[in-house]
C-alpha positions in Angstrom: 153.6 169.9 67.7 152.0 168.5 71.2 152.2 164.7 71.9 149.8 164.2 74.0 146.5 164.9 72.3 143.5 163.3 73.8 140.1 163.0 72.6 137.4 165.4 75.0 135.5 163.9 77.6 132.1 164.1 76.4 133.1 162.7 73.1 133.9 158.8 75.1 130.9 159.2 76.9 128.4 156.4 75.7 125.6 158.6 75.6 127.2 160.5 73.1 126.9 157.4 70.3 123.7 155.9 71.8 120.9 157.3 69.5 118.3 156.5 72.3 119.9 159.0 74.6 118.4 162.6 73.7 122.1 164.0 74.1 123.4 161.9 71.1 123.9 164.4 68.2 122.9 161.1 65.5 119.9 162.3 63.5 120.0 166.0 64.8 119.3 168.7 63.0 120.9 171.7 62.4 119.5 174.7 63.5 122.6 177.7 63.1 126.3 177.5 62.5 127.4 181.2 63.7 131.5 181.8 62.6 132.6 184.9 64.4 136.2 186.5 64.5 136.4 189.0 67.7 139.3 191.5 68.4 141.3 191.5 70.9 144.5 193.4 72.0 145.8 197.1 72.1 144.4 198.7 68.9 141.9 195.0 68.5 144.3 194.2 65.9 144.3 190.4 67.7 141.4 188.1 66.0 140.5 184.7 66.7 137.6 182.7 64.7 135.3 180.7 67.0 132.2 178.9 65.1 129.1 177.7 67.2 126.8 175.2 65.4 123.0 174.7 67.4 121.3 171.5 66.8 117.9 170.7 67.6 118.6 167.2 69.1 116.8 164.4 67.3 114.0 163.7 69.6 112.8 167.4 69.1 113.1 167.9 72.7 116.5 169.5 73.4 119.2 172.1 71.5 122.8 170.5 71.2 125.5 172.9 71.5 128.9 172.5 69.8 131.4 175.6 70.7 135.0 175.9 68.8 138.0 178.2 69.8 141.4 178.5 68.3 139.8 177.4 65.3 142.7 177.1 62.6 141.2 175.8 60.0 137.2 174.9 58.5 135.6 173.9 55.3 132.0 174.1 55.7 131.3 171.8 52.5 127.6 171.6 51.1 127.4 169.9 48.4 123.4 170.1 48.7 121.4 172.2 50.8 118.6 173.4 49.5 116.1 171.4 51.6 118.7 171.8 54.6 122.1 170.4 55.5 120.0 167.1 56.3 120.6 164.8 59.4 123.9 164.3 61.3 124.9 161.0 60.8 128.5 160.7 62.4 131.0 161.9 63.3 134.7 161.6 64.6 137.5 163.1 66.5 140.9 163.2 65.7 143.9 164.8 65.8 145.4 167.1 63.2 148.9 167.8 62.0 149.3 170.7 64.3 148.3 168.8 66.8 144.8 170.2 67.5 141.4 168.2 67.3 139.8 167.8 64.5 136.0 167.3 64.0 134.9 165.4 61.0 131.1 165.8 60.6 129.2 164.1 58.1 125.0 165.2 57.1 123.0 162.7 55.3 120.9 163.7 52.5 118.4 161.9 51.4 119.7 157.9 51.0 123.0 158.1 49.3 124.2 162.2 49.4 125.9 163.9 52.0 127.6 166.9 53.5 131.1 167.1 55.2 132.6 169.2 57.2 136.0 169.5 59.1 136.7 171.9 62.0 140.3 172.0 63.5 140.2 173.9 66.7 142.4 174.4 70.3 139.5 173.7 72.3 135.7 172.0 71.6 133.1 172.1 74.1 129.9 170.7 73.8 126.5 171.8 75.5 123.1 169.7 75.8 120.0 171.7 77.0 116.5 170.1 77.0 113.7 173.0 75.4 112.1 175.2 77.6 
């Protein structure tokens, strides 16, 4: 198990839990969440799940990017969705028993329901691009 597990650099930025900065994922919404598991190696008998979830940023004018790798473990829990997953509303970084990160998202639905989901992967990077 590593020791020396540090949080990534965008996620201490301030930006990053200022909702008047147009990076800040607070209030986004989500847009895809894409879970892929490619081959690799002789005979692709290697696979690896990676999940990419696309926000459109909360000030409509920009698509958040979050990209996982070495993913080890996800639950993806909606416990309501029919009107969508609903708004971002925090989230946190930490590190898992393996020693990985884990992300700990949390949707708001409505006033008092919500969503959660927990992604433990190697490596998280995050992407902020304003619409074309």
């Amino acid at each position: 198990m590593s020791t020396n597990w540090q949080p990534f650099a965008f996620s201490v930025e301030p930006w990053y839990r200022d909702p008047a900065d147009h990076r800040c994922p607070y209030d986004a919404w989500l847009d895809c969440v894409e879970l892929r598991e490619p081959s690799t190696g002789p005979g692709s008998d290697q696979r690896q799940t990676t999940i990419t979830i696309k926000l459109l940023g909360a000030h409509h004018d920009g698509w958040i990017t979050f990209h996982y790798v070495g993913v080890r473990s996800h639950a993806l829990t909606s416990y309501l969705c029919d009107q969508g997953m609903g708004d971002w509303l925090r989230d946190e970084f930490g590190r898992s028993e393996a020693g990985l990160t884990a992300h700990r998202i949390t949707w708001r639905i409505g006033p008092n329901r919500t969503n959660q989901w927990l992604i433990e992967a190697r490596e998280i990077t995050y992407e902020w691009r304003p619409k074309a």
